[in-house]
KEZA-512335 format. One line per field, with one value per residue (C-alpha): residue number from 1; residue in one letter; chain; x, y, z. Coordinates in nm, 4 decimals. Layout:
REM KEZA-512335
nr c(NUM	...)
rest c(A	...)
kette c(A	...)
c1 c(X	...)
c2 c(Y	...)
c3 c(Z	...)
This chain:
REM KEZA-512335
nr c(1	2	3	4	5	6	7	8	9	10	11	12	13	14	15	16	17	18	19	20	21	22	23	24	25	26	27	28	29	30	31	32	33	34	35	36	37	38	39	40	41	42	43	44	45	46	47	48	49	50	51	52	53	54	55	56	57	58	59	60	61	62	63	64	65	66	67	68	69	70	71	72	73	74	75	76	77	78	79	80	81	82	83	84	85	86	87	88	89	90	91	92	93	94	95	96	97	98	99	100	101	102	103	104	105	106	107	108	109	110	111	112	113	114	115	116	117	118	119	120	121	122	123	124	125	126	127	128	129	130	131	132	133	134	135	136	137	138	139	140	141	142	143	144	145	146	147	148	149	150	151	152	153	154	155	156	157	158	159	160	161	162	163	164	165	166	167	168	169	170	171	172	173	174	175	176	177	178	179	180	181	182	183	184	185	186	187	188	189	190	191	192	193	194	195	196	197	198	199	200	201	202	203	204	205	206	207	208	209	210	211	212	213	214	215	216	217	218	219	220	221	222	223	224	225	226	227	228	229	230	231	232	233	234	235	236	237	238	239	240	241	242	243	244	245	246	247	248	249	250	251	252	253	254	255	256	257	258	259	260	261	262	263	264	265	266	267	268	269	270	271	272	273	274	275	276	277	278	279	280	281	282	283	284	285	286	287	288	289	290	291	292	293	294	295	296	297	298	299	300	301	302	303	304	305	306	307	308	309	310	311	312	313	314	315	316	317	318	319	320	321	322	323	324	325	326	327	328	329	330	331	332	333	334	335	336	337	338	339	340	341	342	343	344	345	346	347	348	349	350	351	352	353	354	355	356	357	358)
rest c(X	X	X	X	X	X	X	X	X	X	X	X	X	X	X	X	X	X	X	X	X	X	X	X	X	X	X	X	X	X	X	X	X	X	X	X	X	X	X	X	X	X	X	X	X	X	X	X	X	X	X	X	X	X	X	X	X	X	X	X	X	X	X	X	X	X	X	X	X	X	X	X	X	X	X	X	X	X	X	X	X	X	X	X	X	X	X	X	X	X	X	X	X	X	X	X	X	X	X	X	X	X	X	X	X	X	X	X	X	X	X	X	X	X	X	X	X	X	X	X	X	X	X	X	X	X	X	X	X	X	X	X	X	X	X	X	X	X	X	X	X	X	X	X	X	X	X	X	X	X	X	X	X	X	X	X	X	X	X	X	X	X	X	X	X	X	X	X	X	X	X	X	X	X	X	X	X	X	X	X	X	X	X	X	X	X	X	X	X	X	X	X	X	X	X	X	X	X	X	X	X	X	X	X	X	X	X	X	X	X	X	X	X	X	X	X	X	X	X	X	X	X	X	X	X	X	X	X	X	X	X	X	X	X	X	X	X	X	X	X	X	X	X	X	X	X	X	X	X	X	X	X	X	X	X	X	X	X	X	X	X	X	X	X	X	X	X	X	X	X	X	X	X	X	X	X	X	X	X	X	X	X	X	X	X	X	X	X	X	X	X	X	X	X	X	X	X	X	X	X	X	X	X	X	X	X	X	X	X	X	X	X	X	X	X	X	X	X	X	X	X	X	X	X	X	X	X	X	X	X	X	X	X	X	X	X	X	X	X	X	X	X	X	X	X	X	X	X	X	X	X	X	X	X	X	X	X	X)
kette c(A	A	A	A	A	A	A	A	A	A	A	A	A	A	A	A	A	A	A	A	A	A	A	A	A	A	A	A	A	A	A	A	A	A	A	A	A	A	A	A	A	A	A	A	A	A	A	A	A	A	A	A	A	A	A	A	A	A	A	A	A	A	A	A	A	A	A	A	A	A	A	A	A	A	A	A	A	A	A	A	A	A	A	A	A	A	A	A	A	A	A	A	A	A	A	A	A	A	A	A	A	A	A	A	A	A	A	A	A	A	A	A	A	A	A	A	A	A	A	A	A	A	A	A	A	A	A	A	A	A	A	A	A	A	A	A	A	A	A	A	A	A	A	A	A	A	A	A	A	A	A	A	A	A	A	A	A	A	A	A	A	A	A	A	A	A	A	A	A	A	A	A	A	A	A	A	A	A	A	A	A	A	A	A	A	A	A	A	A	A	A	A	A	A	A	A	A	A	A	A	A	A	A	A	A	A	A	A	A	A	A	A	A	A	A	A	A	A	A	A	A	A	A	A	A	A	A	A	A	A	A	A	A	A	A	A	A	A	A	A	A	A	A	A	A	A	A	A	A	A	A	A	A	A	A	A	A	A	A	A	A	A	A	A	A	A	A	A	A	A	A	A	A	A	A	A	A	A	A	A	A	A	A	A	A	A	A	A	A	A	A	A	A	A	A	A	A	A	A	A	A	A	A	A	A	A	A	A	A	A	A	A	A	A	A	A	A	A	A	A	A	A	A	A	A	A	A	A	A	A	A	A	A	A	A	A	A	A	A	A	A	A	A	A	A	A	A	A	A	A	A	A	A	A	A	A	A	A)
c1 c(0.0000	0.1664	0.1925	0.0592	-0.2849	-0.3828	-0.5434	-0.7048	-0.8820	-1.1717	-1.4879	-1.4380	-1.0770	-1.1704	-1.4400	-1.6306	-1.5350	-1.6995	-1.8830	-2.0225	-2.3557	-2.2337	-1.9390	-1.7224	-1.8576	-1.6726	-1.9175	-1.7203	-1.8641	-1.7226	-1.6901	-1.5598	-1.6688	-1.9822	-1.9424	-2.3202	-2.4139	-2.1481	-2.3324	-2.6560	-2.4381	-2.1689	-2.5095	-2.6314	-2.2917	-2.2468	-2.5935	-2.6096	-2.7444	-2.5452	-2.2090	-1.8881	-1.8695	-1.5597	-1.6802	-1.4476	-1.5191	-1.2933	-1.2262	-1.1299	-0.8955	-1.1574	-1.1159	-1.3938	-1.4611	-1.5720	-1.2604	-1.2669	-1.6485	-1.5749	-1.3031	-1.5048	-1.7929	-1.5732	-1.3363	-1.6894	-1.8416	-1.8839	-2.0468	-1.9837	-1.8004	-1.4292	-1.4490	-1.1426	-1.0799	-0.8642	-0.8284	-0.6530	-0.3069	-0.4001	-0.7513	-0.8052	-1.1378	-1.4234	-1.3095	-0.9484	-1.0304	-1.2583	-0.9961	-0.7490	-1.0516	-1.0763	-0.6985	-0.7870	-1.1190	-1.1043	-1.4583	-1.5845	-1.8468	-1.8078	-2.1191	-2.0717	-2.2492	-2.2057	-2.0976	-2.4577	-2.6944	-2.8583	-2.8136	-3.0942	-2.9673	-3.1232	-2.9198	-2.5966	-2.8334	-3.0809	-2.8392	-2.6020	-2.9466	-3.0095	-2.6512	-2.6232	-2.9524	-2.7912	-2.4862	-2.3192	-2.2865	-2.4109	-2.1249	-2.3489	-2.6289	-2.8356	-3.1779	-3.4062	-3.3809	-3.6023	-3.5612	-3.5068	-3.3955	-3.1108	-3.2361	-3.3261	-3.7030	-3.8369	-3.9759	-4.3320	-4.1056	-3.8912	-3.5968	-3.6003	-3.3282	-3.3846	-3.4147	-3.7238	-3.8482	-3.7896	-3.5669	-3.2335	-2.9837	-2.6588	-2.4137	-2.6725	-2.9111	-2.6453	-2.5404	-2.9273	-3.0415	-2.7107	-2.8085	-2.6405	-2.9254	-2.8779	-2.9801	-2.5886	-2.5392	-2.6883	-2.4919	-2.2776	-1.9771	-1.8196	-1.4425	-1.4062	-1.4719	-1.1578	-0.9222	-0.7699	-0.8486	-0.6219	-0.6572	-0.8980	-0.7883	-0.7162	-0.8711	-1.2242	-1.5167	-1.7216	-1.6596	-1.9990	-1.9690	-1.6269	-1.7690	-2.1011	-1.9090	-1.6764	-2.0133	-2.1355	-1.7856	-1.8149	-2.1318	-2.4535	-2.6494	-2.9111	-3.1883	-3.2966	-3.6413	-3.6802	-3.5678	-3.2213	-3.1207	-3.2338	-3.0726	-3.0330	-3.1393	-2.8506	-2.8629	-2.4656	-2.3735	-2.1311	-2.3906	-2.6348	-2.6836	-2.5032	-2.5303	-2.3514	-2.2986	-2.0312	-1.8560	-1.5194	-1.7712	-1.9001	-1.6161	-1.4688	-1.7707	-1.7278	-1.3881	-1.4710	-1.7032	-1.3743	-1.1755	-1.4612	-1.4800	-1.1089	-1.0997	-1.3768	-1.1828	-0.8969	-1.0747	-1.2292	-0.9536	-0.9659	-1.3122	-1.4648	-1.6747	-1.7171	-1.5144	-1.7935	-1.9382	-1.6000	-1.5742	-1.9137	-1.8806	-1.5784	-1.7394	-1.9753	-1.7262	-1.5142	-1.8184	-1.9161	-1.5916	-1.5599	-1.9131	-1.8360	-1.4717	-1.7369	-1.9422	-1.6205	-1.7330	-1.4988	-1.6077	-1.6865	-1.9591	-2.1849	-2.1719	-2.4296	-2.7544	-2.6515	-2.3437	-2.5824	-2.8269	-2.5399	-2.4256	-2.7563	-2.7656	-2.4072	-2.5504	-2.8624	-2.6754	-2.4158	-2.4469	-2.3714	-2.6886	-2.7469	-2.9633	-3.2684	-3.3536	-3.6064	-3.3584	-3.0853	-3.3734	-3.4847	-3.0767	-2.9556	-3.2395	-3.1737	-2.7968	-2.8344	-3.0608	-3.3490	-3.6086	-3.9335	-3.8642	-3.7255	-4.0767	-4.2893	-4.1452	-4.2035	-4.5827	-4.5458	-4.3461	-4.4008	-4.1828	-4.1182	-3.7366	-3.5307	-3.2973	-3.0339	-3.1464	-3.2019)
c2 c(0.0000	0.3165	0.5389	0.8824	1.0124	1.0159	1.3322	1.3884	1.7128	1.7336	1.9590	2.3803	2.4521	2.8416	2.8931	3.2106	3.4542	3.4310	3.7433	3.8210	3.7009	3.3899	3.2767	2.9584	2.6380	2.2877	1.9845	1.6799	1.3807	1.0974	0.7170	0.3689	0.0634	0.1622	0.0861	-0.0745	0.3266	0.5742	0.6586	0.8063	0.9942	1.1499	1.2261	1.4090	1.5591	1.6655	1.8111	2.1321	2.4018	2.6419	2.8340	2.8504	2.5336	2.3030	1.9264	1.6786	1.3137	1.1523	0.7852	0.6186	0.3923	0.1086	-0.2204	-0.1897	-0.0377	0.2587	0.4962	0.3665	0.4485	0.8284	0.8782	0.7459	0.9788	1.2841	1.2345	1.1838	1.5447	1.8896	2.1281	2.4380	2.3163	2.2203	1.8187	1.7237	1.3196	1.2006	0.8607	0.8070	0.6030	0.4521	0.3888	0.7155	0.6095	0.9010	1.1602	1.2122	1.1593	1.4486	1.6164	1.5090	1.6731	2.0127	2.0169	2.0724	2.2772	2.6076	2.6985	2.8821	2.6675	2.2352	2.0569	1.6799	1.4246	1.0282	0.7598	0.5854	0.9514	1.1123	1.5287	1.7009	1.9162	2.2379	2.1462	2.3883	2.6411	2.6398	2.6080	2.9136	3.0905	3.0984	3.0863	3.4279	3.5611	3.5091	3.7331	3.4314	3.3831	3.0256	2.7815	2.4828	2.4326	2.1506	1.9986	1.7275	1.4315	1.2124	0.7936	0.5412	0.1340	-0.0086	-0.0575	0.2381	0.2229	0.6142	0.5684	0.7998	0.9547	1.2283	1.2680	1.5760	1.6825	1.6028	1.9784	2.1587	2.3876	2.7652	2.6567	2.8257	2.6319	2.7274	2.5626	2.6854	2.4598	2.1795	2.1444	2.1319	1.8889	1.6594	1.5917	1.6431	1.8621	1.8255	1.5654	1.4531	1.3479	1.6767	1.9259	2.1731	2.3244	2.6864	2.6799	2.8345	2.4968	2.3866	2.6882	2.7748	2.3986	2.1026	1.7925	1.5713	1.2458	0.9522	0.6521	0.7437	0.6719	0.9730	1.3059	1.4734	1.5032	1.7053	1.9296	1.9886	2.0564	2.3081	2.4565	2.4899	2.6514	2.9095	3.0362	2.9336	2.6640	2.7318	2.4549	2.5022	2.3193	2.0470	1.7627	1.8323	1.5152	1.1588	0.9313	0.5765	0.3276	0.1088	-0.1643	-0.1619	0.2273	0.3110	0.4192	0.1262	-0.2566	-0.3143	-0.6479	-0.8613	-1.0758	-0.8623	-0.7256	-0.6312	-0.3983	-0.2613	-0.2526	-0.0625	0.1841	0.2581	0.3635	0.5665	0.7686	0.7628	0.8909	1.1845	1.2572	1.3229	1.5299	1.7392	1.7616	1.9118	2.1759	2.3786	2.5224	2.6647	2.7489	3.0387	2.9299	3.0917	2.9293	2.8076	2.6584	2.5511	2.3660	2.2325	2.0892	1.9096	1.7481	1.6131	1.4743	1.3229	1.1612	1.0333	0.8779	0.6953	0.5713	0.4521	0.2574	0.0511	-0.1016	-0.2460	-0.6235	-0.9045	-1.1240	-1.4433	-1.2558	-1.3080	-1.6801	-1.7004	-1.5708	-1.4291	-1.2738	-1.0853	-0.9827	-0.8342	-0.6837	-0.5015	-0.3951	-0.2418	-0.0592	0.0464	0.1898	0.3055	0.4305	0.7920	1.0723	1.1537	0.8212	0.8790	0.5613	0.4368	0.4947	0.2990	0.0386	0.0000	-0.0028	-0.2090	-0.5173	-0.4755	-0.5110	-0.8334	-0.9440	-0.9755	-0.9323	-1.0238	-0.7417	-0.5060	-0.5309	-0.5031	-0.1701	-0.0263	-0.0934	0.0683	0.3616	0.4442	0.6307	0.7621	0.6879	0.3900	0.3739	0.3949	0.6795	0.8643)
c3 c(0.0000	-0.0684	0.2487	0.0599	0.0567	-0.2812	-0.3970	-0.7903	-0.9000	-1.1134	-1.2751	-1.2425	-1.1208	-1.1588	-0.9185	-0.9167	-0.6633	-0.2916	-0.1641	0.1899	0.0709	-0.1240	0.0527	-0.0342	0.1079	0.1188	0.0712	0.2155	0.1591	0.3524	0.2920	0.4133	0.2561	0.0990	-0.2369	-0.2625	-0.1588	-0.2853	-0.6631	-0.4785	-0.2415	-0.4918	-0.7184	-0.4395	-0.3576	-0.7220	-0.7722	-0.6113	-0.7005	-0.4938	-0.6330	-0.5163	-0.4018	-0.3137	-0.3016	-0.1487	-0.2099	0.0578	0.1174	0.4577	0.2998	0.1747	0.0874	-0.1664	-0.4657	-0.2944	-0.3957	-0.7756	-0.8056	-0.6532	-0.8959	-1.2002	-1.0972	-1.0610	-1.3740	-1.5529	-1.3607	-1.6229	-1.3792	-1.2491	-0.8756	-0.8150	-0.7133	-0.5427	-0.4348	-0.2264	-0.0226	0.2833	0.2785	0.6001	0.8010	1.0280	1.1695	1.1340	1.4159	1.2473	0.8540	0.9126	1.0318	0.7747	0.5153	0.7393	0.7176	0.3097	0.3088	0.1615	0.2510	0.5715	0.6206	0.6261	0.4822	0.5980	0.4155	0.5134	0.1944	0.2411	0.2783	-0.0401	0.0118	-0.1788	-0.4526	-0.2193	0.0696	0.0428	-0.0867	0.2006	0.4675	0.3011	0.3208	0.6585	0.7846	0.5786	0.7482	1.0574	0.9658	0.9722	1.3446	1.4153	1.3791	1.3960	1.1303	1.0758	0.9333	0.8921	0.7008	0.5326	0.6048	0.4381	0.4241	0.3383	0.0008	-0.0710	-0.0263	0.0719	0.4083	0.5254	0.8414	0.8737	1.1742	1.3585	1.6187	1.9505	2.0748	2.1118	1.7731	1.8816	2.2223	2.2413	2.2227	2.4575	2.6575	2.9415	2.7877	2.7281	3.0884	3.1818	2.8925	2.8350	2.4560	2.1377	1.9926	1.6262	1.3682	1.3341	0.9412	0.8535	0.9688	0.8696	1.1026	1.0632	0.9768	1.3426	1.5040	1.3118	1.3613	1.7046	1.8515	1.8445	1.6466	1.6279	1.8422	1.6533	1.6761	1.7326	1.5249	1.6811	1.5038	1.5977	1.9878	1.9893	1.7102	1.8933	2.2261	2.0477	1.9228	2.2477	2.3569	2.0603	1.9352	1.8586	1.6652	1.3667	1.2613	0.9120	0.9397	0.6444	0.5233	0.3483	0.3074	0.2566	0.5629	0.5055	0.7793	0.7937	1.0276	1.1143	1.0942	1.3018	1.5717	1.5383	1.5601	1.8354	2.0524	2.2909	1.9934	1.9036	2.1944	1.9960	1.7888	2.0902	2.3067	2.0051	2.0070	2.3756	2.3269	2.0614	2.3182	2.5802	2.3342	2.2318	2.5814	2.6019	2.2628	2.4597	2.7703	2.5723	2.3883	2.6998	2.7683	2.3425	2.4033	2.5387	2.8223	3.1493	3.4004	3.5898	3.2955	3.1882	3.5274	3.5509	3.1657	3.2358	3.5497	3.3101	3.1222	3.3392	3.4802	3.1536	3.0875	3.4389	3.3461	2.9939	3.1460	3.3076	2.9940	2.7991	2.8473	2.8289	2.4829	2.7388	2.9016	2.5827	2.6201	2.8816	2.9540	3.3100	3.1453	2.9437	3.1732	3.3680	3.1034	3.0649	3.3979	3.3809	3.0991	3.2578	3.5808	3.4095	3.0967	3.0803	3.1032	2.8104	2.7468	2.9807	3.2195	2.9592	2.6777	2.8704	2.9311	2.5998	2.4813	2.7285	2.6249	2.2659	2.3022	2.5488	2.2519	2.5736	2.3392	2.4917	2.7434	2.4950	2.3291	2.6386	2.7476	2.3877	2.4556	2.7805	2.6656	2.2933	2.1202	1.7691	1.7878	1.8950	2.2189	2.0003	1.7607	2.1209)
């Protein structure tokens, strides 16, 4: 394998100049493995209406087709945006190929789009729009997404963020509510969030809950209310399917979440948070990272039907905040593949969303 990234660039090398009102956005659009996915995504990633626009079709360093099938598409593109490609030489994991891709952006604004989501061709424009209106203050924006399965079949539900419509969202409201308020794979993150902060840590498969916490630490967020993009219900994502089946999967999850914690540790001290705040956020964290030590499971524990109920119960207990009780329920029986009980709590406590989309 040769130890260089491999960068190629394609479509308009001579984009128009940006202006305060149409400034230069990046659309990254990032991928591992999904070959079965990519076309729909680099369609979507290549269809935009809005100009200047930097796309940048980046590969994690796939065993798959999945770089080939980027390239193709972009040495095959005639429009009007500057398509760069580039694979990793090596596997960086999500948190730090993201970073590898800000290290690159020219934009002042990061679009991210995921190798197996479908962006609408409005999406750039939309968010530009009201990023724009908002004199370009928020350095989180974000949207709702329509659903749907694995193959491809348009489901009759949309996903909305987990804050409340109209509620301001602040680090004030962070420290009360202990949720990542945005719809993740739609997002878009100001070039601040990147500038003025360390690296990314390695080894992580969580890019969002650094970014978010960085929002938190400098400025403000901004929901753009409709569905932007089409998200794909895949049943092994990189934040679902996970079961006691798999432990090295999970275990490997878990760590990614230590590791987050860490990265958000590192940048309060970057960020621009009172010091009480400051002080009472990294409680948090700390807290959450003692909790999640505690739910890496040894692989024999899955071998037995006690071993699995304890593991539940670890996660139940101990499982950090930001997964109500009932969400930490409703996990915990899904990933000790306790089904019967898993089932009877969603009669008793319907929801719209999934433990784990929660």
């Amino acid at each position: 394998m040769d130890d260089q990234d491999t960068v190629s660039l394609y479509g308009n090398a001579t984009l128009p100049a940006a202006t305060p009102d149409r400034p230069l956005v990046t659309f990254a659009l990032f991928a591992y493995n999904q070959e079965q996915f990519i076309r729909e995504a680099v369609a979507g990633a290549l269809s935009q209406t809005y100009s200047p626009l930097e796309i940048i079709l980046s590969d994690d360093c796939s065993s798959d087709r999945t770089f080939a099938i980027m390239e193709e598409l972009a040495r095959e593109y005639d429009g009007p945006h500057l398509v760069k490609v580039r694979r990793n030489a090596i596997n960086l994991m999500t948190a730090l190929h993201v970073q590898a891709v800000a290290n690159e952006m020219q934009g002042d604004l990061m679009v991210v789009a995921a190798g197996d989501d479908v962006s609408l061709p409005h999406r750039v424009t939309r968010l530009v729009e009201s990023w724009v209106q908002g004199a370009r203050n928020p350095v989180v924006l974000h949207s709702h997404a329509c659903l749907m399965t694995e193959n491809g079949e348009i489901l009759d539900e949309v996903a909305r963020p987990r804050s409340r419509p109209g509620a301001t969202v602040n680090l004030d409201w962070f420290l009360k509510e202990q949720i990542n308020p945005i719809l993740s794979p739609t997002a878009a993150y100001a070039r601040v969030l990147f500038q003025g902060f360390a690296s990314l840590i390695g080894g992580s498969l969580i890019e969002d809950g650094p970014l978010v916490t960085r929002g938190f630490l400098m400025g403000s967020f901004l929901a753009v209310e409709e569905a932007l993009l089409i998200q794909r219900k895949v049943r092994n994502s990189s934040g679902t399917g996970y079961s006691c089946h798999d432990l090295p999967r999970w275990n490997r999850f878990v760590r990614s979440k230590v590791i987050s914690s860490f990265n958000k540790l590192q940048d309060i001290p970057a960020g621009c948070a009172e010091p009480d705040q400051a002080r009472l956020l990294a409680g948090r964290i700390r807290k959450d990272i003692r909790s999640l030590s505690k739910c890496v499971f040894a692989e024999h524990l899955s071998h037995s039907t006690f071993g699995r109920i304890w593991m539940a119960a670890t996660i139940v207990l101990f499982y950090p905040a930001s997964y109500r009780l009932r969400g930490r329920i409703g996990f915990a029986l899904a990933f000790a593949n306790l089904d019967g009980p898993s089932h009877f709590l969603k009669r008793l406590f319907p929801s719209k969303r999934s433990a784990l989309q929660r």
